[in-house]
C-alpha positions in Angstrom: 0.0 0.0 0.0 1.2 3.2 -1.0 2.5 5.2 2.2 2.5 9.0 2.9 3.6 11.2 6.1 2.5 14.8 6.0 3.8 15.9 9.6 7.8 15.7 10.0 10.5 17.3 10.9 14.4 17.9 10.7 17.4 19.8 12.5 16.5 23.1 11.6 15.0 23.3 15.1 16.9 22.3 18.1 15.0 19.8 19.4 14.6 17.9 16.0 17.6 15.7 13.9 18.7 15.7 10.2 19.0 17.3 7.5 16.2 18.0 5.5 18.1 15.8 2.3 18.3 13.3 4.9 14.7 12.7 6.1 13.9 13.0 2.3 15.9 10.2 1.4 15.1 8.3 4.1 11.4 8.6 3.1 12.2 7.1 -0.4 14.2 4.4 1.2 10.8 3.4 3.0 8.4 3.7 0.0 6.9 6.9 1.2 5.8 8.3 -1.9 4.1 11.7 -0.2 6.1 13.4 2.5 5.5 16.9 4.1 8.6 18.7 5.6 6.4 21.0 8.6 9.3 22.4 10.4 7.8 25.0 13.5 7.1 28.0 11.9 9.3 30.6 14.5 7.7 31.6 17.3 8.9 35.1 19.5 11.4 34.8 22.1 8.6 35.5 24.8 6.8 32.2 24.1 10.1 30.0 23.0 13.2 31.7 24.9 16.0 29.4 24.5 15.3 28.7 20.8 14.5 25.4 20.8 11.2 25.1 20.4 10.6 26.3 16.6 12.5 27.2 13.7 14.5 30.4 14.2 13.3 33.5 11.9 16.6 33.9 10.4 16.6 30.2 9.3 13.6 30.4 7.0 15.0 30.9 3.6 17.7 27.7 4.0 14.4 25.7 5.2 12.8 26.7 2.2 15.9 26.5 -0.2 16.7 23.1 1.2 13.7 22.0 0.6 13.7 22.8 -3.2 17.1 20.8 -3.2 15.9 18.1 -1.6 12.7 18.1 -4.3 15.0 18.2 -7.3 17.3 15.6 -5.8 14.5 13.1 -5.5 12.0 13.3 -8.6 10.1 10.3 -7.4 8.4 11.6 -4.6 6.6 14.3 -3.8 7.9 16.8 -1.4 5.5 19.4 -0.1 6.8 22.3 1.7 4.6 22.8 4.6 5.2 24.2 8.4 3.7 23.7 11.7 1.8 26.7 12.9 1.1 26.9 17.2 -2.3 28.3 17.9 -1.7 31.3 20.5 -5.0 32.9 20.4 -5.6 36.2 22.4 -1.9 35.3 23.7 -0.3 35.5 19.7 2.0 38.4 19.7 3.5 38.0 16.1 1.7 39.8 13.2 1.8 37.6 10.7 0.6 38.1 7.2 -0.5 36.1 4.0 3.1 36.8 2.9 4.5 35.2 5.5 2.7 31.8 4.8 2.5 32.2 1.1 6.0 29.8 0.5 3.8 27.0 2.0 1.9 24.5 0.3 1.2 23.1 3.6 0.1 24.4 7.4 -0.6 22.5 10.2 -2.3 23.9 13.2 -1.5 22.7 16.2 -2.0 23.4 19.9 1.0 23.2 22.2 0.3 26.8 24.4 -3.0 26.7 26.8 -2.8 30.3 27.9 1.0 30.5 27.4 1.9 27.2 28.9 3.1 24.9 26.9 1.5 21.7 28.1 3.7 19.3 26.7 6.4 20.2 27.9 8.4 17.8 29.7 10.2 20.7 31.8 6.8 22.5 32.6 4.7 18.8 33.6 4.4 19.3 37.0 1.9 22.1 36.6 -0.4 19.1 36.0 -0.3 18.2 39.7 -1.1 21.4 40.5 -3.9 22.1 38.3 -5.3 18.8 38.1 -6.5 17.0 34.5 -10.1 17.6 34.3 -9.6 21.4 33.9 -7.0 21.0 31.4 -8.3 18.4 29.2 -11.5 21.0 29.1 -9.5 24.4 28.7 -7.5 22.1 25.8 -10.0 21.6 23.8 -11.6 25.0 23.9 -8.3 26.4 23.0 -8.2 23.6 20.1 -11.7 24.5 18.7 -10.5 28.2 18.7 -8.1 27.5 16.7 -10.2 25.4 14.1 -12.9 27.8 13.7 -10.5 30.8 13.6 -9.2 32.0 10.3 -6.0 30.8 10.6 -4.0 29.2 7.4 -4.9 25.8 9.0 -5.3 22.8 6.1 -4.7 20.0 8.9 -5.7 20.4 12.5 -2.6 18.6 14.0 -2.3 15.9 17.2 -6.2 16.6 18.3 -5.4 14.9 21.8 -2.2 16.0 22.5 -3.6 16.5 25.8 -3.0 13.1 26.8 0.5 12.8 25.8 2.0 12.2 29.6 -0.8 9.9 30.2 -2.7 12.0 32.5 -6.5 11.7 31.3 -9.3 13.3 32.7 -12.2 11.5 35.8 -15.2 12.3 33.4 -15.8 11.0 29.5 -14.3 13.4 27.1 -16.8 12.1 24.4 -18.8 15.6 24.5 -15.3 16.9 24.2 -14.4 14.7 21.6 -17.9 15.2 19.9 -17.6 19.3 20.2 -13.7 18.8 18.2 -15.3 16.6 15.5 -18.2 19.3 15.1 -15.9 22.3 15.0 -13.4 20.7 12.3 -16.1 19.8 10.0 -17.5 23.1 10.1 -14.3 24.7 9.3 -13.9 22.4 6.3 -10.4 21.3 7.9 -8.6 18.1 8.0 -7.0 15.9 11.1 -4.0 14.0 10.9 -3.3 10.3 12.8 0.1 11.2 14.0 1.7 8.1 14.9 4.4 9.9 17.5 1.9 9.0 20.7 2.4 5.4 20.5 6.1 6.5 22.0 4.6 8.8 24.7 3.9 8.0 27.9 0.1 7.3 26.4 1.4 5.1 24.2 -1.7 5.4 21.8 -2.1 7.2 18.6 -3.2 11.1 18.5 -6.3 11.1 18.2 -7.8 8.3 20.3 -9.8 5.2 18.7 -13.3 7.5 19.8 -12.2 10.7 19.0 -11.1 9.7 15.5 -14.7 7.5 15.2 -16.6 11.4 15.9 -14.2 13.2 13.4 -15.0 10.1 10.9 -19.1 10.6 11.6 -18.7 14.1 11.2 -17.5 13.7 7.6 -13.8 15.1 8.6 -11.1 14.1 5.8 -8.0 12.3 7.9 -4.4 12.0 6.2 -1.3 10.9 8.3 1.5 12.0 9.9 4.4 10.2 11.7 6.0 13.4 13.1 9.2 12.3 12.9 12.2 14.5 14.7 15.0 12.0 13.3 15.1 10.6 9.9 14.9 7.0 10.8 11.7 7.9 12.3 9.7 9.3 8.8 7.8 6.0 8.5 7.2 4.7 11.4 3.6 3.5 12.2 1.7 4.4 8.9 0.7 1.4 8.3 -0.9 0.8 11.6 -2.4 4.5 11.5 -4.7 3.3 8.4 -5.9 0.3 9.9 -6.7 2.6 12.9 -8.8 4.5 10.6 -10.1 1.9 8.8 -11.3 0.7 12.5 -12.9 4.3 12.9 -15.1 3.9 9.7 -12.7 5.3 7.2 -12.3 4.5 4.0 -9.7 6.3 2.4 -6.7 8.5 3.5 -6.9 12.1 2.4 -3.5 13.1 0.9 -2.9 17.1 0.3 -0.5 17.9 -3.2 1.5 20.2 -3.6 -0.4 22.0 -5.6 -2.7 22.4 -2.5 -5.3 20.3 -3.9 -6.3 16.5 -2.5 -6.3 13.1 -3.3 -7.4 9.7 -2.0 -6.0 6.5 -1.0 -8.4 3.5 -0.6 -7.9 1.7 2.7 -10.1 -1.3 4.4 
């Protein structure tokens, strides 16, 4: 079956690993024959201090460029240049413009701030204790469903349950959560990703869970994949097992975004 990643990433932040030729060619090696590069598109020094969060500012034009080499270098698949956008809300202090986002075929949304923490932070976990699960999980997905129905550049709503990533889950059913997600997305016309990275997390389960994808799968919600790989060796790990999750969910095909920001299909089941 014909495999595609459209969430990874590469050295040009400083918590990710290769070059971008690298996790290219690793792709091809692996019979990917889709990959999106979605480095972190840079965030201000108030939000990511020690730079190692996102992609410097001053880095953007090598990204881009290497990107193009990597493309020409490797005719047989199809490189999309994308970039992973963080949701900041009321809290965004960057003014960003359509020019800005206009050398990407590709943005991801994503959700890694609740009110200017970032909650998956492995430094910053302990605020968990101190604020306790249930109120995050539901502040989480408020802040996620601001940032579907905003008018962000969003194509693919990224990780929808990245709350869950240390394994702390909330005492009550998130299915009105989930259900409320699903709703938003659909409205917005958006995409989800599976993004295979949270079966090596502490929750050791896909993003999103088996029910959440289910209510984004009812809600008529196209779903491509993602492996959000930080190291080359990583690029295709898990696809497989991320279409027979959504195959599980009620899915038929995976939703594949070109290059030329249009879609395609890939039958699954």
């Amino acid at each position: 079956m014909e495999l595609v990643t459209t969430h990874t990433h590469t050295c040009f932040t400083n918590h990710g690993e290769g070059t971008v030729e690298e996790l290219v060619s690793a792709a091809e090696q692996a019979g990917v024959t889709t990959i999106a590069v979605t480095e972190h598109f840079p965030l201000t020094d108030a939000f990511d201090p020690r730079h190692y969060v996102a992609m410097p500012a001053d880095r953007v034009d090598a990204y881009l460029d290497a990107i193009e080499a990597a493309r020409a270098a490797h005719p047989t698949i199809e490189v999309i240049t994308g970039c992973e956008l963080d949701w900041l809300g009321d809290d965004e202090d960057r003014t960003l413009t359509a020019a800005d986002f206009a050398p990407f075929q590709l943005i991801l949304g994503s959700v890694h701030f609740v009110d200017t923490w970032p909650f998956d932070d492995p430094a910053q976990r302990g605020r968990w204790d101190e604020v306790g699960a249930d109120d995050i999980w539901k502040r989480y997905f408020e802040v996620w469903c601001e940032a579907a129905s905003s008018d962000a550049p969003f194509q693919v709503m990224a990780h929808p349950d990245l709350a869950k990533k240390f394994g702390f889950y909330p005492s009550f059913d998130p299915q009105p959560l989930y259900d409320a997600a699903a709703e938003t997305c659909a409205a917005a016309g958006r995409m989800v990703e599976v993004n295979t990275s949270g079966m090596h997390y502490a929750c050791k389960e896909m993003f999103p869970a088996p029910a959440l994808l289910a209510a984004f799968c009812r809600a008529g919600v196209p779903c491509t994949v993602g492996t959000d790989a930080h190291k080359p060796e990583h690029v295709a790990r898990g696809i497989e097992d991320a279409y027979r999750l959504m195959a599980q969910a009620g899915y038929r095909t995976v939703t594949v975004p070109t290059a030329d920001g249009d879609r395609r299909e890939i039958p699954i089941g």
